[in-house]
N, C-alpha and C positions, 0 to 999 in steps of 0.2 A: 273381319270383325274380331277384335278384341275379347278372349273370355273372361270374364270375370266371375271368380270364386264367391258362389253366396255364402255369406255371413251363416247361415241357419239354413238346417234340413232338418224333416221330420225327426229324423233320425238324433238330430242333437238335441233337443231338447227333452227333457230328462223329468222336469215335473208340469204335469198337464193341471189344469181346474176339473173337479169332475160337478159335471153340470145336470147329468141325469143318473140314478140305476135304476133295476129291476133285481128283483129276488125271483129265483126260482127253486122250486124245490125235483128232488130227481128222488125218484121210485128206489125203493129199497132190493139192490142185485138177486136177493130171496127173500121170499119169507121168514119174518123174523128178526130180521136184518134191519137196523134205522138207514136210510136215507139221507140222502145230504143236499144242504142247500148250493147254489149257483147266485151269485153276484156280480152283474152285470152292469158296469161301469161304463158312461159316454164320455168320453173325455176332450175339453175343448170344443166345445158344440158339434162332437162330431168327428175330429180329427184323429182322434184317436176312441181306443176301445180294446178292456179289460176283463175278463171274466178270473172271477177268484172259487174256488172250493172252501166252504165253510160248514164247520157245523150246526146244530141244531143249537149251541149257548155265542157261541161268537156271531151268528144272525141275529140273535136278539141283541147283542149288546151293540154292533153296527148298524142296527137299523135305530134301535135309540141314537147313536153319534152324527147319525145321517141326517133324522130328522130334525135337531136341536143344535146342528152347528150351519150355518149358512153359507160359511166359507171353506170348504175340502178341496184338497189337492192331492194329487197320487202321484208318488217319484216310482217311473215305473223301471228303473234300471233296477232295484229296490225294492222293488214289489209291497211298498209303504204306504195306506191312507193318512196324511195326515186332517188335521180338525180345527179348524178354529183358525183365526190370526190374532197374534197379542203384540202392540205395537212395541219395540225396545225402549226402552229408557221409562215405561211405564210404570 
């Protein structure tokens, strides 16, 4: 039988839909100390999956862009959320 090279592996594709996250927050190493958030991205219904380190001003401002953009996508060679789609020629 004949092999035949697939076109696409998980591995090539470079920007996922992210379709779910979760925040989490992580206990401060001591007392004293702020803590930092966990963002946890399901990418592709599943196919993939991201966890970022954030702080305490960039979770608030992601979880506003989270909530208020319906379409995000994460290039993850790039480690990029992006937001939104705006059609060209618009």
């Amino acid at each position: 039988m004949t092999q035949v090279e697939q076109p696409f592996t998980d591995a090539s594709i470079k920007v996922r839909q992210v379709n779910h996250y979760q925040f989490s927050w992580v206990a401060a190493p001591e007392p004293g100390r702020r803590g930092t958030f966990t963002l946890q991205l399901v990418l592709d219904e599943g196919a993939g999956e991201e966890v970022l380190t954030v702080d305490a001003d960039d979770a608030d401002v992601l979880k506003d862009l989270l909530e208020h953009n319906q379409t995000v996508q994460y290039d993850v060679p790039r480690h990029t959320l992006m937001f939104g789609v705006t059609p060209s020629g618009g």
